[in-house]
C-alpha atoms as one frame of an Amber mdcrd trajectory, in Angstrom:
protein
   0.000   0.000   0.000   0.975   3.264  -1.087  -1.125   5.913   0.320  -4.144
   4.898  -0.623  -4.238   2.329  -3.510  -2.168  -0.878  -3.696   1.099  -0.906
  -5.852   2.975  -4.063  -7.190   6.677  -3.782  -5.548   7.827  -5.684  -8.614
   6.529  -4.131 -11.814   5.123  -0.878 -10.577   1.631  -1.729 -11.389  -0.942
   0.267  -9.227  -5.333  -0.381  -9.073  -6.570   2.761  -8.886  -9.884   1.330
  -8.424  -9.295  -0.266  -5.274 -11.173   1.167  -2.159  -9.786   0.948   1.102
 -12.008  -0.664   3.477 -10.384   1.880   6.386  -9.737   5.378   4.848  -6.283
   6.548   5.313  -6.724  10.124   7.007  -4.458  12.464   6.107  -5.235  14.681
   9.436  -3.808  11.444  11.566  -0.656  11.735   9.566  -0.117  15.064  10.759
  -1.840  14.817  14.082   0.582  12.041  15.370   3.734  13.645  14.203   3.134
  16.737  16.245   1.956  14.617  19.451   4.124  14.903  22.303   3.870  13.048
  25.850   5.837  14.419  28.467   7.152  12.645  31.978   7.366  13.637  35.203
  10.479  15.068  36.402   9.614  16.603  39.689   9.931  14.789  43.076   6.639
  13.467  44.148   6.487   9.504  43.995   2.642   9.641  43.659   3.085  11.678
  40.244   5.924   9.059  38.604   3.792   7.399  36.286   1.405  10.368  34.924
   1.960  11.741  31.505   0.913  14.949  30.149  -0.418  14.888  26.545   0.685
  18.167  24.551   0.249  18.583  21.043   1.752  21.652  18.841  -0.500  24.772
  17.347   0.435  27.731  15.564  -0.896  31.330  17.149  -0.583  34.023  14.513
   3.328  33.607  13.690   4.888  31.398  16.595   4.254  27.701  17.616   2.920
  26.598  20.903   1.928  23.181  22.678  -1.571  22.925  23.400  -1.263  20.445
  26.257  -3.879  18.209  28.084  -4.335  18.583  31.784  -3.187  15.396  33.314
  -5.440  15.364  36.033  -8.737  16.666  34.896  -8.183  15.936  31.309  -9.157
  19.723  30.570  -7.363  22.088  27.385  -4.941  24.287  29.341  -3.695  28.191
  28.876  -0.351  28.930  28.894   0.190  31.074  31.368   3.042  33.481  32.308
   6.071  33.185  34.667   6.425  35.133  37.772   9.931  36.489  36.800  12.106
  33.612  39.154  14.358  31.474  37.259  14.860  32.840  34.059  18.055  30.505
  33.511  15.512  27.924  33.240  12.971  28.011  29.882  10.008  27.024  31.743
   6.709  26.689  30.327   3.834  27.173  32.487   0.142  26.071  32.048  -2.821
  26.335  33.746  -6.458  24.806  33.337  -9.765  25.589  34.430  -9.676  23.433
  37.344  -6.523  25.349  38.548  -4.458  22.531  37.817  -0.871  23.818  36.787
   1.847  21.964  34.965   5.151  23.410  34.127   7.593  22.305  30.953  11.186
  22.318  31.650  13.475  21.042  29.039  15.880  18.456  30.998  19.556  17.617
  30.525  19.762  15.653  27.720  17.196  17.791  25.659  14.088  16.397  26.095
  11.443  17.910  27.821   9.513  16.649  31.247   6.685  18.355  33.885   6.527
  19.449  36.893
């Protein structure tokens, strides 16, 4: 399968007529190469296993995550830093709920929560 209609390794031949009985969506393509799932990095043993979910969006002429509240399962905000630990690029969100999550980028240049 190429795309969406079958295609003979061999000889090149392709059947244009064939329908897929799944349809191939382009949108899940895209969607899953701009999903991200982020650990936890901080210290509490409770939060070890939870993941955040965080997916990238464009806003006018920069590129943001849109990330998933882990807790509440809720769309968060980004919201802004108080000023403390610039050194650090820290990404802060927020959800209705009042749930917050932070993105720090770790040591070996991935990215975890807090």
């Amino acid at each position: 399968m190429t795309y969406n209609e079958p295609e003979c390794i061999q000889c090149g031949f392709v059947d244009y007529k064939y329908v897929s009985p799944t349809p191939i969506s382009a949108k899940s393509v895209m969607n899953s190469a701009r999903r991200y799932i982020f650990r936890y990095i901080g210290d509490s043993p409770t939060l070890k296993e939870t993941l955040v979910d965080a997916r990238l969006r464009r806003i006018r002429n920069r590129v943001v995550y849109a990330v998933t509240c882990p807790f509440c399962k809720s769309q968060m905000d980004q919201s802004s830093l108080s000023g403390k630990r610039r050194e650090i690029r820290e990404e802060r969100y927020k959800c209705i709920q009042g749930h917050r999550v932070s993105l720090i980028p770790r040591k070996d240049g991935n990215m975890g929560w807090k």
